[in-house]
TORKOL-4160 file (C-alpha; in steps of 0.2 Angstrom, whole numbers, padded with zeros to 4 digits, m for minus):
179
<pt num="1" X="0535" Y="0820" Z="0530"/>
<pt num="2" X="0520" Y="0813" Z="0539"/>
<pt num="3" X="0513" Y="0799" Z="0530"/>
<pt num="4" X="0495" Y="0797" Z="0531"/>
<pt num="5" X="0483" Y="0783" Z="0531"/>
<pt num="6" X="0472" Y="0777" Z="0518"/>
<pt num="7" X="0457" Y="0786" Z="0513"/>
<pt num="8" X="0462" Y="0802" Z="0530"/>
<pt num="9" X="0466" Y="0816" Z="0519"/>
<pt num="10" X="0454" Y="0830" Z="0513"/>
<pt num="11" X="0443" Y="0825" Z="0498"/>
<pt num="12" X="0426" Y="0821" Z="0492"/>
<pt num="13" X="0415" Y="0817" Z="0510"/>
<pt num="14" X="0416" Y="0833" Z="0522"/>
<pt num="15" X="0403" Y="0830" Z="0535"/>
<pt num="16" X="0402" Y="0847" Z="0548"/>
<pt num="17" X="0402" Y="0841" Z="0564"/>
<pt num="18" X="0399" Y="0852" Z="0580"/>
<pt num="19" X="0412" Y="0856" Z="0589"/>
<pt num="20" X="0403" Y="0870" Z="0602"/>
<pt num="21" X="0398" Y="0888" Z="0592"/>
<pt num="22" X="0407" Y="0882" Z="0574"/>
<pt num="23" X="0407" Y="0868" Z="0564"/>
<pt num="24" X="0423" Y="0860" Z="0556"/>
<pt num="25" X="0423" Y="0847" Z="0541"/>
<pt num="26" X="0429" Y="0832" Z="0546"/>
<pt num="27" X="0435" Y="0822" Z="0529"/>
<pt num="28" X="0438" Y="0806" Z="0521"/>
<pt num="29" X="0444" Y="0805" Z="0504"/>
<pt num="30" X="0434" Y="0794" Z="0493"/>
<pt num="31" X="0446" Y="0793" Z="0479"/>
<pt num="32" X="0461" Y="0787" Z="0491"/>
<pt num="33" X="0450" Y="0773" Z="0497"/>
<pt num="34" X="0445" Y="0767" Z="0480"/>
<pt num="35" X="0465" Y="0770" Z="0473"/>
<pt num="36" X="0470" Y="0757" Z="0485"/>
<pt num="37" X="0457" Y="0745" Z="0481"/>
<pt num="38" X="0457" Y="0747" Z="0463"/>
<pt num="39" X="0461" Y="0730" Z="0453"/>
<pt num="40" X="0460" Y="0721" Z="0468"/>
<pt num="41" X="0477" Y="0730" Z="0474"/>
<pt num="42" X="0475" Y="0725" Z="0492"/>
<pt num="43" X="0475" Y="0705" Z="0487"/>
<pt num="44" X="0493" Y="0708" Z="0487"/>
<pt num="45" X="0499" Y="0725" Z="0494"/>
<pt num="46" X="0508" Y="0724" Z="0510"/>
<pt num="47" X="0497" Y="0736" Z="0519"/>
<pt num="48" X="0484" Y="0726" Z="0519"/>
<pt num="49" X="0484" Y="0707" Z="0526"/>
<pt num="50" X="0470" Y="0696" Z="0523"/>
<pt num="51" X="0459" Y="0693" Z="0538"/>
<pt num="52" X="0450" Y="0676" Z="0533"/>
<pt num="53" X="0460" Y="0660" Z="0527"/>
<pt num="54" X="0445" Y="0654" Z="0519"/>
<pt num="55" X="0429" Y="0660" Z="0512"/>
<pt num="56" X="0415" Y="0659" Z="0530"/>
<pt num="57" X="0394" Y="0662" Z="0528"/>
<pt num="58" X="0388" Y="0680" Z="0529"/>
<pt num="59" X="0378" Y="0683" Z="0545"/>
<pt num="60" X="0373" Y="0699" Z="0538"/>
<pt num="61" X="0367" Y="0692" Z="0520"/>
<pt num="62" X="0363" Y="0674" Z="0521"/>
<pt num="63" X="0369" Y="0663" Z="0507"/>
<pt num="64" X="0383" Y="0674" Z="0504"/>
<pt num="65" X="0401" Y="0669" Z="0507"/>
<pt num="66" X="0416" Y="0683" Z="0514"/>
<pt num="67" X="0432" Y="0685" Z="0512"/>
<pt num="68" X="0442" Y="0696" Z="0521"/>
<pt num="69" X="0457" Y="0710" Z="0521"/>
<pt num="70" X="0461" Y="0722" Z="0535"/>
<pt num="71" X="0474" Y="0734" Z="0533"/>
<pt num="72" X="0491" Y="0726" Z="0541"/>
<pt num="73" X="0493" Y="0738" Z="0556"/>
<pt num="74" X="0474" Y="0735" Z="0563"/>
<pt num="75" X="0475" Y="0714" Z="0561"/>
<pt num="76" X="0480" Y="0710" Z="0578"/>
<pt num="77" X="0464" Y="0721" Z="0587"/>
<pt num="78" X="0452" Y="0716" Z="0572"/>
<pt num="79" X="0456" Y="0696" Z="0576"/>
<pt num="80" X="0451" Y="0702" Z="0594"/>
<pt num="81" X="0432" Y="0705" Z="0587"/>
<pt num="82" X="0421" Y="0689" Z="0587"/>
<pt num="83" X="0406" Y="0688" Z="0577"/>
<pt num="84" X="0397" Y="0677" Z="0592"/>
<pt num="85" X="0403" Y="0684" Z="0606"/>
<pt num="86" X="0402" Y="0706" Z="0612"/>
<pt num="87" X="0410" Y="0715" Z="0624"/>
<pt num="88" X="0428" Y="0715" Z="0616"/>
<pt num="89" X="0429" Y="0734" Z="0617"/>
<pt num="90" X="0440" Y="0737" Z="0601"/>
<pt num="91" X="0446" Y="0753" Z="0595"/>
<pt num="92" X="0455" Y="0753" Z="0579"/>
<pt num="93" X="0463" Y="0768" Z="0574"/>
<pt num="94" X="0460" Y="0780" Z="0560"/>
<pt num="95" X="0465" Y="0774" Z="0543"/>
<pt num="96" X="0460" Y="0756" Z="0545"/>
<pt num="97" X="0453" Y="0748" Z="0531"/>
<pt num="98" X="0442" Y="0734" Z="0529"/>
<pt num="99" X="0439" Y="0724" Z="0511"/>
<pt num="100" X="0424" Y="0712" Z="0511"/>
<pt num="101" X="0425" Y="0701" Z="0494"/>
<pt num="102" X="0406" Y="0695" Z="0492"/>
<pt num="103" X="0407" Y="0680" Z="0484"/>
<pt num="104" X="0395" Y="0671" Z="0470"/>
<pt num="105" X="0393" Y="0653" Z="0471"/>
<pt num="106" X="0404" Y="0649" Z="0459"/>
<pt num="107" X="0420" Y="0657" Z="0469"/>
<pt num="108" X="0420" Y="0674" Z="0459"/>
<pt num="109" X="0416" Y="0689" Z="0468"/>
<pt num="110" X="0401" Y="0698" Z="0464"/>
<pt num="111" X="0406" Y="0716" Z="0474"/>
<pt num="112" X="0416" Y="0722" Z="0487"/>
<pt num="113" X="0410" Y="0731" Z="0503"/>
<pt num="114" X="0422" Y="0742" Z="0511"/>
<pt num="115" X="0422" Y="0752" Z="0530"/>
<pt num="116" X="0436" Y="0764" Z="0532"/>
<pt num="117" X="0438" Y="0771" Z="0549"/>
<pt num="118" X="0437" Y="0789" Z="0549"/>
<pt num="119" X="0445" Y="0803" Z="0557"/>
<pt num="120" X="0437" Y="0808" Z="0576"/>
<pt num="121" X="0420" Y="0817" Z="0571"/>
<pt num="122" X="0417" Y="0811" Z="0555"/>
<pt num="123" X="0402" Y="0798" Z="0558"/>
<pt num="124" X="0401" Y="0800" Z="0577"/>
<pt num="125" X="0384" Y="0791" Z="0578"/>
<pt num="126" X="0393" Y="0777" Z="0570"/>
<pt num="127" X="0409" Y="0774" Z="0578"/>
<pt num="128" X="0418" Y="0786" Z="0564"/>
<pt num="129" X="0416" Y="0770" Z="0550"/>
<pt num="130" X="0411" Y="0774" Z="0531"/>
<pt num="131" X="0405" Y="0765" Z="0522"/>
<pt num="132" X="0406" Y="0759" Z="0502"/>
<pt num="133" X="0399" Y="0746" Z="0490"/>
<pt num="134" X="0410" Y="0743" Z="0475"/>
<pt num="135" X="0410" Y="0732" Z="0459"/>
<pt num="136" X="0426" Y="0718" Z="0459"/>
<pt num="137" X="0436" Y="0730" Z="0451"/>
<pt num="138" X="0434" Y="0745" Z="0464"/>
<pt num="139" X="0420" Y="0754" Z="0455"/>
<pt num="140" X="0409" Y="0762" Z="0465"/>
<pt num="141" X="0390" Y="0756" Z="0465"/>
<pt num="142" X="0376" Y="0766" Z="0465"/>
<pt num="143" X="0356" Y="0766" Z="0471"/>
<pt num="144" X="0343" Y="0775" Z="0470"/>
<pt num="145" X="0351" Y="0788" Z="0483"/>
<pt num="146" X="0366" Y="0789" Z="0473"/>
<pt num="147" X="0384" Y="0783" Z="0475"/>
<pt num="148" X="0387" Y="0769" Z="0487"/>
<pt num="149" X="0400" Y="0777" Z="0498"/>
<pt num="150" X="0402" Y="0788" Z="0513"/>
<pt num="151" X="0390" Y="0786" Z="0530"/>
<pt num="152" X="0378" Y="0774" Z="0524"/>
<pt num="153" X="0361" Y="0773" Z="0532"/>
<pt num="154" X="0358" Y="0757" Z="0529"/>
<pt num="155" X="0373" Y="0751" Z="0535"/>
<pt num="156" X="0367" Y="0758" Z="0553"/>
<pt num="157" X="0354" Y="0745" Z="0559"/>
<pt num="158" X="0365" Y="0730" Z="0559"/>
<pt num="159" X="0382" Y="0739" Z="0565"/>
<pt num="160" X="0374" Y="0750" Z="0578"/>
<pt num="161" X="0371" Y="0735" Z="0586"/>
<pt num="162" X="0392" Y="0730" Z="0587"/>
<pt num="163" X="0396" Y="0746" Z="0595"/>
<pt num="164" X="0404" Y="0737" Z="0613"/>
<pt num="165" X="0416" Y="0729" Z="0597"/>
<pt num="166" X="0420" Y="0744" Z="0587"/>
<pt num="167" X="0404" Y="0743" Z="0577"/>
<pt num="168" X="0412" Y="0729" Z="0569"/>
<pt num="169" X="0407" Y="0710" Z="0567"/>
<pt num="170" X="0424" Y="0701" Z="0564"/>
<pt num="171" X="0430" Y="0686" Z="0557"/>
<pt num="172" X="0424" Y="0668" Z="0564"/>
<pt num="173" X="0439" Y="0660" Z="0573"/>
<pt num="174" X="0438" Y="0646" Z="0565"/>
<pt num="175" X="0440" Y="0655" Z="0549"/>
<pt num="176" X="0453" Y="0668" Z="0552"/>
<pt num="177" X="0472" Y="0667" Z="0547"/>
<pt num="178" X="0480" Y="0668" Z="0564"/>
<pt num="179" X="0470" Y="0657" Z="0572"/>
């Protein structure tokens, strides 16, 4: 039996994507994502290794502090990915999963933002990422547009920018574990 990765199975996000004269649905389960997350699961299961070896300044919300988990398998390219620096070229694969803890000031974490990279075709215009904002304990949040999860807009403006890097920003290397 083939094993799949997190979140890359049908489920609650099909997007049609052209492919010629017909469109197929490209997927991304929503419910997977947020079962491997859930109770803060991914602080100690081993497909997931924690990125950041301590808490580093958000560029993309100043005053906020990040830490970091990456599924296991995509560590090793995700550490390629500098924050200052573009032009690494990094691909991770389908399945990988990042886990941003938001932290207050006191230490606690005030939500989790999560990027799952999708299946080829499922957000083309974005590298194939979705997106999802939860509360600590993997509920999804909601706006005025409704849940919090799948291709986020306004996700776009800051990580359309990244896309010689995977459309990802990484971890400071002066604050990731391997380094």
């Amino acid at each position: 039996m083939e094993q799949v990765p997190v979140g890359i199975e049908p489920g609650a996000h099909a997007y049609p994507v052209d492919s010629g004269s017909t469109s197929v649905p490209i997927t991304l389960d929503d419910t997977a994502v947020l079962s491997s997350i859930a109770g803060a699961a991914f602080e100690t299961s081993a497909q997931y290794s924690k990125a950041t070896r301590a808490p580093y300044a958000s560029t993309a919300a100043v005053g906020d502090d990040i830490s970091e988990w990456v599924t296991a398998a995509a560590l090793a390219t995700y550490d390629s990915i500098s924050p200052t620096v573009t032009g690494s070229h990094a691909s991770l694969p389908a399945g990988t999963t990042i886990v941003r803890q938001v932290l207050e000031p006191d230490g606690g974490v005030a939500k989790l933002t999560l990027m799952v990279k999708g299946p080829p075709g499922y957000n083309p215009d974005l590298g194939d990422w979705w997106f999802g904002e939860t509360d600590p304990s993997g509920t999804p949040l909601t706006s005025d547009a409704g849940v919090l999860m799948g291709r986020l807009s306004q996700c776009y403006s800051c990580h359309l920018t990244r896309n010689d890097d995977g459309y990802l920003f990484g971890v400071p290397s002066s604050d990731r574990v391997t380094d």
